[in-house]
C-alpha positions in Angstrom: -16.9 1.8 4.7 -17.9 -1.4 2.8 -14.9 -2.6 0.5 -16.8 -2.1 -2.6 -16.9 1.9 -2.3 -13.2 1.6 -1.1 -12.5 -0.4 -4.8 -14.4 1.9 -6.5 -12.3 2.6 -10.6 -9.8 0.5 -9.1 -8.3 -2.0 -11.7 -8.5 -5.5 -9.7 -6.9 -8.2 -11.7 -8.4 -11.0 -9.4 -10.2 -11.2 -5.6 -11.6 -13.8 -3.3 -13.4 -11.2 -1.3 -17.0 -10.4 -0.3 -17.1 -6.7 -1.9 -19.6 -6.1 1.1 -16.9 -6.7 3.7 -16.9 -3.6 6.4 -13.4 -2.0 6.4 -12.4 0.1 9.8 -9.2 1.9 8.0 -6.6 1.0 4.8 -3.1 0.3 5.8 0.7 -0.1 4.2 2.7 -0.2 7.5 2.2 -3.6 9.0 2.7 -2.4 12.6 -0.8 0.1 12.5 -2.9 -2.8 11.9 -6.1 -2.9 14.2 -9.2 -4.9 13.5 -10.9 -4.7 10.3 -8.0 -2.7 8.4 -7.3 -3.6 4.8 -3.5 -4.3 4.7 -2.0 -3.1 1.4 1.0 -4.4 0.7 3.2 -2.3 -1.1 6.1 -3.3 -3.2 9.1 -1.0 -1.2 12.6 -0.6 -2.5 14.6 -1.3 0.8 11.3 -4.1 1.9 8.3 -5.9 0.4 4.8 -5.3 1.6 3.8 -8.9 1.0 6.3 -10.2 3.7 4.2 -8.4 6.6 1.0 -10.0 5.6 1.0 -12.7 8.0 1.5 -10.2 10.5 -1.3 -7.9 9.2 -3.4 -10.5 9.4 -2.6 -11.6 13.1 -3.5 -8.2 14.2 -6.9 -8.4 12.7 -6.6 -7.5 9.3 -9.5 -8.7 7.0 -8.1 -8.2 3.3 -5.0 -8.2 1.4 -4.1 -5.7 -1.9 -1.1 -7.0 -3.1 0.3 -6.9 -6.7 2.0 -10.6 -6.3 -1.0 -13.5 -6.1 -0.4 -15.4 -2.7 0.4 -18.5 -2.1 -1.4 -18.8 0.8 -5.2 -19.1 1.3 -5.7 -15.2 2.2 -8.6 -13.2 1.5 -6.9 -11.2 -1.1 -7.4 -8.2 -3.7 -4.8 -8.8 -6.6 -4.1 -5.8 -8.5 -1.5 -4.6 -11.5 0.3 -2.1 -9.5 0.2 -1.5 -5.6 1.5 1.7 -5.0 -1.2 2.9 -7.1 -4.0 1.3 -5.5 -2.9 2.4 -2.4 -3.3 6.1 -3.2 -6.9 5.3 -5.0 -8.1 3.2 -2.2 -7.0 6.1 0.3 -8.6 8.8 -2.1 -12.0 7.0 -2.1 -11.7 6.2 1.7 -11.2 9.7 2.4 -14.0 11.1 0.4 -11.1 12.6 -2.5 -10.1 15.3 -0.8 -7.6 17.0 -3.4 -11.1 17.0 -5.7 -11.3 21.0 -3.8 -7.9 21.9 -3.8 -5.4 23.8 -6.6 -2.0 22.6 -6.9 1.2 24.3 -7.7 4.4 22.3 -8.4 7.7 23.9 -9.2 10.3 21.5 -11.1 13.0 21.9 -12.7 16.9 21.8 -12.2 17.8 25.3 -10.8 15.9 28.0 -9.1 12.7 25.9 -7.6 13.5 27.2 -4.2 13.5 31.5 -5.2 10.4 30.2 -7.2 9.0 28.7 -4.7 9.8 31.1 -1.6 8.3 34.1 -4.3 5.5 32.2 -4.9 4.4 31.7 -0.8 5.2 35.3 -0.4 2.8 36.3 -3.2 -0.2 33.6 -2.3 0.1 34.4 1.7 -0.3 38.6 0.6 -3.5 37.5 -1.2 -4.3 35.1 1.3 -5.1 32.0 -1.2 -2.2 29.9 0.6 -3.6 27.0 2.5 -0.9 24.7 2.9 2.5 23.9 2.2 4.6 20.6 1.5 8.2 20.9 0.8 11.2 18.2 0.2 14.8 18.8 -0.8 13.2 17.3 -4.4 9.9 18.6 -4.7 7.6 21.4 -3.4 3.8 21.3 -3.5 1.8 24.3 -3.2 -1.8 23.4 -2.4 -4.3 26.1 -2.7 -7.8 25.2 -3.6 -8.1 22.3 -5.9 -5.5 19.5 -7.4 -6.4 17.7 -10.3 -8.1 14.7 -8.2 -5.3 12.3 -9.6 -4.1 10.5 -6.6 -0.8 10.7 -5.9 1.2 7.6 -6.7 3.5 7.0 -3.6 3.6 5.3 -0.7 3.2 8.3 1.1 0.0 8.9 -0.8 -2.2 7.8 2.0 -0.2 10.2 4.3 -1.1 13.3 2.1 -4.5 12.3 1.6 -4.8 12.6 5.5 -3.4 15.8 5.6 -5.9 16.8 2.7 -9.0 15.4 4.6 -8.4 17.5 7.4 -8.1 20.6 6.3 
């Protein structure tokens, strides 16, 4: 996918990239780096993104997003906020999966798991129940369509898999 689809509505502060470079696959996690991947370096709260870019780079990386301008001469995408480019560039890169699906959140303090348990038993008897995330903080019921509003975590790109193939 050429890097100017992947940027598509994404707020870029400031780049020294050709928007026609071809990009294999968008990356946070240093380590599953292969050749043409765009490394995005995300800001993390027990690590920072931006110290694996060398490394990202080594293994064949061809572009940067980072929220922190580097020092370095990198080809580099500088944006306002990293974790949310990361779930936009993975939303265009997989075609915006959650564009066909319905989401279902339960919040609250108590009673999100009876809530939630009554609401699977109800959607799997009607048969509208496609899939199922669940955390001791949050559950997501996904039916049909979500919103199409990218979810802002590092994780984002994870779901987004998940979403693309179903």
């Amino acid at each position: 996918m050429k890097l100017c689809e992947l940027l598509e509505d994404l707020n870029i502060l400031k780049t020294n990239v050709d928007p026609e470079l071809w990009i294999e696959q968008v990356v946070y996690d240093s380590r599953k780096v292969t050749p043409q991947s765009l490394f995005v370096a995300v800001t993390g709260f027990a690590t920072d993104g931006n110290l694996y870019i060398p490394m990202a780079l080594e293994k064949g990386a061809v572009a940067v997003v980072t929220a922190r301008e580097p020092e370095e001469d990198i080809p580099y995408i500088l944006v306002e906020n990293d974790r949310k480019a990361l779930a936009k560039l993975g939303d265009n890169y997989y075609g915006h999966p959650s564009r066909d699906m319905k989401l279902i959140a339960v919040t609250g303090t108590n009673g999100k798991t009876t809530s939630t348990l009554l609401l699977i038993r109800e959607l799997r008897w009607l048969q509208a129940l496609r899939f199922v995330v669940t955390s001791q903080y949050m559950v997501i019921l996904t039916i049909l369509i979500i919103s199409g509003v990218p979810i802002e975590l590092p994780q984002s790109l994870m779901c987004l898999i998940m979403f693309h193939k179903m």
